[in-house]
GUGURO-170064 format. One record per residue: residue number from 1; residue in three letters; chain; x, y, z of N, C-alpha, C in turn. Coordinates in pm, whole numbers, plus 50000, padded with zeros to 5 digits. Each point is the difference from the previous one (the first is absolute). Layout:
BEGIN
{NUM "ALA" "A" {X Y Z} {X Y Z} {X Y Z}}
...
***
This chain:
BEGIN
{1 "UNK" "A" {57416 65117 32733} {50077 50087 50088} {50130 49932 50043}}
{2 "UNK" "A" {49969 49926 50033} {50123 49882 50031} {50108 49983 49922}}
{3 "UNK" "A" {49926 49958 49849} {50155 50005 49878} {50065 50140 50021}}
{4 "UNK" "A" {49942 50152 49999} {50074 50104 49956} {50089 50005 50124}}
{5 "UNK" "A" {49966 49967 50104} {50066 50003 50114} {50116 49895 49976}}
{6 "UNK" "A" {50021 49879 49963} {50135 49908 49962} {50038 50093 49882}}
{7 "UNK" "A" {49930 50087 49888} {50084 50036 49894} {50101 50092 50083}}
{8 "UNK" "A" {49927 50084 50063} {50078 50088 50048} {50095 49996 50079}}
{9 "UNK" "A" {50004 49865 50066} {50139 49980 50107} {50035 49932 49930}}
{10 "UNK" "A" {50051 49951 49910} {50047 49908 49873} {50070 50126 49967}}
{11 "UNK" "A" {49966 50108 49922} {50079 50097 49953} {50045 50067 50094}}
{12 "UNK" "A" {49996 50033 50141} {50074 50074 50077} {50129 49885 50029}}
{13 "UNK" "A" {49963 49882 50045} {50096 49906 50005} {50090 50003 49901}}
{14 "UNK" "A" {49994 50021 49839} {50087 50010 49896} {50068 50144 50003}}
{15 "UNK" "A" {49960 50116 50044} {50040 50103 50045} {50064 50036 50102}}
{16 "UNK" "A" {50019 49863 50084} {50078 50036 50164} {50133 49918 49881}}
{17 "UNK" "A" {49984 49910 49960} {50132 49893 49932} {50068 50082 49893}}
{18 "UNK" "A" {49946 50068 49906} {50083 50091 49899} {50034 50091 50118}}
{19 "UNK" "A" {49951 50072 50066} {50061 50113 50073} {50117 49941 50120}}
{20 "UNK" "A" {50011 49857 50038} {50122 49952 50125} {50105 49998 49840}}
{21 "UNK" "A" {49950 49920 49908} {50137 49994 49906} {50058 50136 49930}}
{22 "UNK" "A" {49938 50088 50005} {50056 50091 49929} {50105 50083 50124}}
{23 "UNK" "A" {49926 49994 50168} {50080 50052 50118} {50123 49875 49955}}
{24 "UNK" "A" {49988 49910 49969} {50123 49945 50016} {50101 49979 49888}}
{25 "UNK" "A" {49937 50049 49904} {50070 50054 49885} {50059 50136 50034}}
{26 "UNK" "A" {50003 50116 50051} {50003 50103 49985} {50145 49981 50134}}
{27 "UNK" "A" {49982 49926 50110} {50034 49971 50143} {50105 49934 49915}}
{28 "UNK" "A" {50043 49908 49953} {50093 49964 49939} {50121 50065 49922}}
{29 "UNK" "A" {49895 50077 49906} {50064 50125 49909} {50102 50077 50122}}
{30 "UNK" "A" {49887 50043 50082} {50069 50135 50115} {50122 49938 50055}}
{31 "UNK" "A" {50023 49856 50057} {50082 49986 50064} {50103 49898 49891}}
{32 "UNK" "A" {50042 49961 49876} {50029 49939 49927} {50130 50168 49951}}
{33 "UNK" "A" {49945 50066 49968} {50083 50107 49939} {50099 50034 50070}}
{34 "UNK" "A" {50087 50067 49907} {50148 50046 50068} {49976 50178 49960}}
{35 "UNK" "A" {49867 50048 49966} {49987 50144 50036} {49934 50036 50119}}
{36 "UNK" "A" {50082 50094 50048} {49943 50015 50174} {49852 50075 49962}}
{37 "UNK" "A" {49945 49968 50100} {49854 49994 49980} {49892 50074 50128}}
{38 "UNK" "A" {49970 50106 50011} {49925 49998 50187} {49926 50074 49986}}
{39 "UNK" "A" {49888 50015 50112} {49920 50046 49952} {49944 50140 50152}}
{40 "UNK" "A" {49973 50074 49997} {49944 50085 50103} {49884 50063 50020}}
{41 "UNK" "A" {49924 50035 50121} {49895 50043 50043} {50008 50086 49974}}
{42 "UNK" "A" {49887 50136 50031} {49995 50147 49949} {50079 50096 50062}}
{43 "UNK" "A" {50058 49943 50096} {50076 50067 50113} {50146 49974 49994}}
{44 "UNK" "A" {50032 49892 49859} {50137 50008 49993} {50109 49874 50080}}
{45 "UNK" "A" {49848 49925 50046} {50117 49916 50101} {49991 49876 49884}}
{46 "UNK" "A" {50155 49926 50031} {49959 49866 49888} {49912 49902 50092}}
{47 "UNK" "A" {49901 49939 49914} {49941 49913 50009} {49977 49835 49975}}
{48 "UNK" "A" {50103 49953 49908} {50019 49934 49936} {50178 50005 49858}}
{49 "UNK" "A" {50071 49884 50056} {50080 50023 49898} {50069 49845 49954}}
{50 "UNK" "A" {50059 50013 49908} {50006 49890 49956} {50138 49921 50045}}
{51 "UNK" "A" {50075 49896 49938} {50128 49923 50007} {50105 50087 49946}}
{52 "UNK" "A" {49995 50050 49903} {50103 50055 49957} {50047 50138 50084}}
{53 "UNK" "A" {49853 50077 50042} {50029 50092 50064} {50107 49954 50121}}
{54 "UNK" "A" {49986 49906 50116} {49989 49986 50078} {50170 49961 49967}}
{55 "UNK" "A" {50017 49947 49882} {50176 49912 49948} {50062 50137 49987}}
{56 "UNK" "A" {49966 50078 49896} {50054 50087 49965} {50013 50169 50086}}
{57 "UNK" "A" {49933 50036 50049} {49978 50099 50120} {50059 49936 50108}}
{58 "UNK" "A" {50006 49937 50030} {50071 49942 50151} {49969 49975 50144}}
{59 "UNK" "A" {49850 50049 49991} {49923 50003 50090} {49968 49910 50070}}
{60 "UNK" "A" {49961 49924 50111} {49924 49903 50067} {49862 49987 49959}}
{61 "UNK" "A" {49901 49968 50085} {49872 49997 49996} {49940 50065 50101}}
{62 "UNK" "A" {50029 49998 50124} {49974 50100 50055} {50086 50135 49997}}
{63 "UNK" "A" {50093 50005 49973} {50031 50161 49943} {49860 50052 49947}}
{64 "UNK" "A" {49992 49928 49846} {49883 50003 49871} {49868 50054 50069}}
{65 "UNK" "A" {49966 49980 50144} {49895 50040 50051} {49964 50127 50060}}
{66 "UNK" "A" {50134 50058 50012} {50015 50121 50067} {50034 50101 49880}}
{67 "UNK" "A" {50000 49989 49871} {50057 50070 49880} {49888 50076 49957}}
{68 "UNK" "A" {50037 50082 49915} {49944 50111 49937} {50023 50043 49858}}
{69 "UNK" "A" {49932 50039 49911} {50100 49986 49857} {50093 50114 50038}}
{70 "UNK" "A" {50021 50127 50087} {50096 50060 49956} {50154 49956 50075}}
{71 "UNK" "A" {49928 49890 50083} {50148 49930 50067} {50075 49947 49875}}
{72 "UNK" "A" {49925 49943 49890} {50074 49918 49945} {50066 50048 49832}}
{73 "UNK" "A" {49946 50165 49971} {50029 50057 49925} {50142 50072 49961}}
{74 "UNK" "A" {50042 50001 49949} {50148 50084 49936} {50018 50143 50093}}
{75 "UNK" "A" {50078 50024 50066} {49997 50142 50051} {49987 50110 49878}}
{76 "UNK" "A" {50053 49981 49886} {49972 50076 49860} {49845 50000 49956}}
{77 "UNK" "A" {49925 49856 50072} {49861 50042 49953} {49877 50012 50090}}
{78 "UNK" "A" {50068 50007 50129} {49881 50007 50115} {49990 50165 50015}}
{79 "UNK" "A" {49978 50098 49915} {49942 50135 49945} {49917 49935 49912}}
{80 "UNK" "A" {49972 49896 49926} {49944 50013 49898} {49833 49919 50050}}
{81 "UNK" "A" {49992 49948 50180} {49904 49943 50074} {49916 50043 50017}}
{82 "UNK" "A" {49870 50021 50006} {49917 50108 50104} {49884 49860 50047}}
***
C-alpha cells in the first residue's frame, strides 16, 4: 500500500513540474509578443491583457481594469458586439 501511494505522488509531483513549465512557457509566449493579446469574462469586461496591448492601445493598468471589449473596439465594429 505504501509503494502505490509514493508511485502516485511521484507522478502527481511530475505532473505539477510539466504543468508550472508549460504555465511558463505559454506566460512567456503571452507577454514576449508584439501581437496585442487580452482576454475577457462572459460579461465582456477585460480580464487579462498583455505588453503589447498595454504599448500599443495606450492604456495604463488601471484604466485596463475598468475596460470592456466594446470600449476598445473600432466605432465601425462595435455593431458587430453582442
Amino acid at each position: 500500500m505504501g509503494l502505490m501511494i509514493a508511485r502516485v505522488l511521484e507522478k502527481l509531483r511530475k505532473s505539477n513540474l510539466l504543468l508550472a513549465e508549460s504555465e511558463r512557457k505559454y506566460r512567456t509566449l503571452i507577454e514576449r509578443t508584439t501581437e496585442i493579446i487580452e482576454t475577457a469574462n462572459h460579461e465582456g469586461k477585460l480580464v487579462a491583457v498583455n505588453n503589447a496591448f498595454i504599448e500599443k492601445m495606450g492604456y495604463n493598468e488601471n484604466e485596463i481594469s475598468t475596460l470592456t471589449v466594446p470600449d476598445i473596439l473600432a466605432p465601425e465594429s462595435k455593431h458587430q458586439y453582442k
